[in-house]
Structure formats: structure tokens, C-alpha cells
C-alpha positions as CSV (number, residue, x, y, z in Angstrom):
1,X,81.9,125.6,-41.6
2,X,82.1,123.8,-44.8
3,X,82.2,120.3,-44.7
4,X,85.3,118.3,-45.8
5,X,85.1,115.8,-48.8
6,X,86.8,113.3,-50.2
7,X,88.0,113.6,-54.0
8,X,89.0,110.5,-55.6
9,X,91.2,111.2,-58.7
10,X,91.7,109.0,-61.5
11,X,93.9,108.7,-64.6
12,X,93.1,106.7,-66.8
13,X,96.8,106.3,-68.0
14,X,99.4,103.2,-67.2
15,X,102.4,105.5,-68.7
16,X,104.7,106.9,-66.2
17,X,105.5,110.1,-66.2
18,X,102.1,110.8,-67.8
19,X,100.8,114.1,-68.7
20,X,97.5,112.7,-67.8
21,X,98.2,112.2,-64.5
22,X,100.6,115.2,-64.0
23,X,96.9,117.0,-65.1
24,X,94.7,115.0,-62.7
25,X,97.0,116.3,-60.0
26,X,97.2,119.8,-60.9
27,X,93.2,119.9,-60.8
28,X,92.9,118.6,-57.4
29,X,96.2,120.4,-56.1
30,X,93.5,123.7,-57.5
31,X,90.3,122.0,-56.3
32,X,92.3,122.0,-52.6
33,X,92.0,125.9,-52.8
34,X,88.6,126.0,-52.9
35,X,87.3,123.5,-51.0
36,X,88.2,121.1,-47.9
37,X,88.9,118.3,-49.4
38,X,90.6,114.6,-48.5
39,X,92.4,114.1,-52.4
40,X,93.6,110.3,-53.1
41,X,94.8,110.0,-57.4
42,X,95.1,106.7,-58.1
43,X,96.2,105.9,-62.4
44,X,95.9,102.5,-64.0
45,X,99.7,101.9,-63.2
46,X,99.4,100.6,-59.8
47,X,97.6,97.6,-61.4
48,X,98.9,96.7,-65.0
49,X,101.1,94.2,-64.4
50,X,98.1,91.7,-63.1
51,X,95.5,90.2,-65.2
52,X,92.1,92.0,-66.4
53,X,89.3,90.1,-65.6
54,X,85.7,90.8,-66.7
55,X,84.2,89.4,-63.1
56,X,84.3,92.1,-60.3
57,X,85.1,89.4,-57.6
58,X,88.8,88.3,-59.0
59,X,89.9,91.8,-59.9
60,X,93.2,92.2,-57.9
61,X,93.8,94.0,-54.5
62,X,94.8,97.5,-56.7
63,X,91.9,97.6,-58.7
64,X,89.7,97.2,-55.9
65,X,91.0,99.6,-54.3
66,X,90.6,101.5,-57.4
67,X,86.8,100.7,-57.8
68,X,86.5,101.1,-53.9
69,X,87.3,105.1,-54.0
70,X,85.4,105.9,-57.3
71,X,82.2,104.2,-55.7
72,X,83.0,105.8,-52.0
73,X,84.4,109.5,-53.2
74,X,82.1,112.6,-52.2
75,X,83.3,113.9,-56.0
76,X,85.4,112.6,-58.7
77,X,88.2,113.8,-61.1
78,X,88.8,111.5,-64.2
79,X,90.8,112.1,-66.6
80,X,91.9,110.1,-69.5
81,X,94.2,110.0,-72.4
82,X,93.0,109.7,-75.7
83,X,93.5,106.8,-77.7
84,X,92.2,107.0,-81.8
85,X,89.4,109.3,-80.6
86,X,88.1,108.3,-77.5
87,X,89.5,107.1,-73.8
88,X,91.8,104.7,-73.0
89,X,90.4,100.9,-72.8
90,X,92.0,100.3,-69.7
91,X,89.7,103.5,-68.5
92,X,86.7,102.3,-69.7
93,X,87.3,98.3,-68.4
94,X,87.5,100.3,-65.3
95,X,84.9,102.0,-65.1
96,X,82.7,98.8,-66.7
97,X,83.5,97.2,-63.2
98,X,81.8,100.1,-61.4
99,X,78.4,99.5,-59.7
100,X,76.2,102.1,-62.0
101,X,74.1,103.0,-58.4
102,X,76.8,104.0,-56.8
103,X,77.5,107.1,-59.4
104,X,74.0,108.6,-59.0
105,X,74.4,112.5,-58.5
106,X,78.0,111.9,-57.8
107,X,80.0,115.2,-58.8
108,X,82.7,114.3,-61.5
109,X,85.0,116.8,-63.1
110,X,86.3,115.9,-66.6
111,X,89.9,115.5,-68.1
112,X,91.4,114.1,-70.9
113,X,95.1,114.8,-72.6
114,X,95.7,113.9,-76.1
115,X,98.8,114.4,-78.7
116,X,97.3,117.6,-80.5
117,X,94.0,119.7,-79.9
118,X,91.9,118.0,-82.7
119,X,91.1,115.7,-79.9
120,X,89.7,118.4,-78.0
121,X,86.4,117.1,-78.3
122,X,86.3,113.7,-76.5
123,X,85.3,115.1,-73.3
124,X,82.0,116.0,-74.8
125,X,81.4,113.6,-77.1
126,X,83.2,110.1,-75.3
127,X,83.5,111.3,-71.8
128,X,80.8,113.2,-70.9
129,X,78.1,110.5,-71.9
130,X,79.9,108.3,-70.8
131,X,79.0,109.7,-67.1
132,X,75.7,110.3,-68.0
133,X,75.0,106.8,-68.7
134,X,75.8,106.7,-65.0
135,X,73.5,109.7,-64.2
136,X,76.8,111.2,-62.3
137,X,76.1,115.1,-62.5
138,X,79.5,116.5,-65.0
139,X,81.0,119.9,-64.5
140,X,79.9,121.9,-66.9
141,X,83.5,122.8,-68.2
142,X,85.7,119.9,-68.9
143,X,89.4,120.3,-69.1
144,X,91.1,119.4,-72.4
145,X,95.1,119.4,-72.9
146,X,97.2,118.8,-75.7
147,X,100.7,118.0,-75.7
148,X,102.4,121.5,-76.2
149,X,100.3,122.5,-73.3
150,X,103.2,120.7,-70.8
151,X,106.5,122.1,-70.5
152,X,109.0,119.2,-68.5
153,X,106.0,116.9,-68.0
154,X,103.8,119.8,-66.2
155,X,100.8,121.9,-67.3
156,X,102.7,124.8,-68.7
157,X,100.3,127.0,-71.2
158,X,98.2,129.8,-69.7
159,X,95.2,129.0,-71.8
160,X,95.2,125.9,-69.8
161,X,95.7,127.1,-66.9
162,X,92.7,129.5,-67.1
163,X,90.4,126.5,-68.0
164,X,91.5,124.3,-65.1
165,X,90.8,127.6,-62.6
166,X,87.4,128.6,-64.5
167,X,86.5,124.1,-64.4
168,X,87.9,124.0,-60.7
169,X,86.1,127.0,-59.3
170,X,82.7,125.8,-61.2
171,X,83.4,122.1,-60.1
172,X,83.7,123.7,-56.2
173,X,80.6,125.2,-56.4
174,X,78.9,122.8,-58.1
175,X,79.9,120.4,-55.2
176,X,78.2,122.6,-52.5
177,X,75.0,122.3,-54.0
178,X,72.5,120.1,-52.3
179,X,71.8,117.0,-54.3
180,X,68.7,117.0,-55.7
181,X,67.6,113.3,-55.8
182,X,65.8,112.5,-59.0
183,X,65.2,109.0,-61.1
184,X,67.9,108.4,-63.6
């Protein structure tokens, strides 16, 4: 019997609606089909109204509870939207806050959204290291989506679609494996 995990989704996105986030949700709504899994998404919304702070100990009740279920989660989805080539700031603060150790071997799956498809790239080239700094083990297909990939705020194209089932069943598998425990 397969073991139930918990995902911890993240968007790195304060807008609301937010294509990021509506993409974050579809990839765990898909992950659910292939796995047992205990999904919480948090986004960067449910703490933007209080102060950033640099010092781990005064961040506010959301954003530890943020940093709490990245650190916690069996396997992550991110996902962020891209801001003059790269992820958002507030995604990045965030994930400066985040104690290095406890991303070691953890599982992430990889999503950003952007305005147009010439920022296709940031998952490989801002994203992805990005984790690896962490030594957090990255799917090996990130999801990418561009605006005219969302019809009424919701992933729409079937290109799209194909990726996030191709990234979700690899992500699935990928989370079954045993953890082989090597130095960073």
C-alpha cells in the first residue's frame, strides 16, 4: 500500500486571481491522481500586507506557516511568476528564510508563469539552480506557462496540459524512489 505524503504547494505570486497559483493548483489537483497525497498551496498573498524582515524569528504568523510546510513537506510544488527574467523577489525572500538542511533530497516540482513564452527558460536557468543550491532533487520536466496558455484564469492550451501530465507522472515516480542520502 503506498504511503501517503504530504505536498506543500507554493506560489510565489501576491496577485489574486493569479495564473500562477491557478497553475500550482492544477499540478497538485493532477499529482492527487497519482499519488496519495495530503496537498496544502499556500501563495505570498496570505502575508503581504505585514512587514518583510530579513531575521527568521520576527517573520509574521503567515510566513511561518509558510516556511513551516516547505521545511516539513514530503515533496514540493513551487512555482513562480516571472519578473524581468527571473522569479519574483517576494519568492526568493522566501525561500532565503528557509533552513538549507531541511531541503536535502527533498522532491520539488518546478513552475513558473510569465506574460509570453520567451520566458520559457527561467525554470532552467533561475529556478532550477536555485534548488540545487539547496541540493533538493528537481523533476526533470519543469512546467512553463505563458499567458495565452489560460482561458478565464485557468490552464486552457493542450500543449500545456500535456507537460503538466508528462511533469506530474515523472514527479510521482520520482517521489517513490528511495532517497539516496549523499553529501551535498
Amino acid at each position: 500500500m503506498p504511503i501517503r505524503q504530504s505536498v506543500f504547494a507554493f506560489s510565489g505570486s501576491a496577485s489574486r486571481p493569479s495564473k500562477t497559483r491557478a497553475l500550482v493548483e492544477t499540478v497538485v489537483e493532477r499529482l492527487g491522481r497519482h499519488a496519495d497525497i495530503d496537498a496544502r498551496i499556500e501563495d505570498c498573498g496570505s502575508f503581504m500586507s505585514e512587514p518583510l524582515t530579513y531575521d527568521r524569528g520576527r517573520l509574521c504568523e503567515a510566513g511561518r506557516t509558510i516556511l513551516d510546510g516547505i521545511e516539513q513537506a514530503d515533496l514540493l510544488v513551487v512555482g513562480s511568476p516571472v519578473y524581468k527574467g527571473s522569479y519574483s523577489g517576494i519568492f526568493k525572500h522566501v525561500f532565503d528564510l528557509v533552513d538549507p538542511i531541511k531541503l536535502h533530497n527533498k522532491p520539488v516540482l518546478i513552475c513558473a508563469t510569465g506574460g509570453g513564452h520567451r520566458h520559457a527558460l527561467v525554470v532552467e536557468h533561475q529556478l532550477r539552480p536555485l534548488f540545487s543550491f539547496f541540493c533538493a532533487r528537481t523533476a526533470p520536466v519543469a512546467i512553463y506557462a505563458g499567458d495565452s496558455d489560460f482561458r478565464d484564469g485557468a490552464v486552457a492550451a493542450p500543449d500545456l496540459n500535456d507537460r503538466i501530465d508528462q511533469a506530474v507522472a515523472d514527479f510521482a515516480m520520482m517521489a517513490r524512489q528511495p532517497i539516496l542520502q549523499v553529501a551535498c
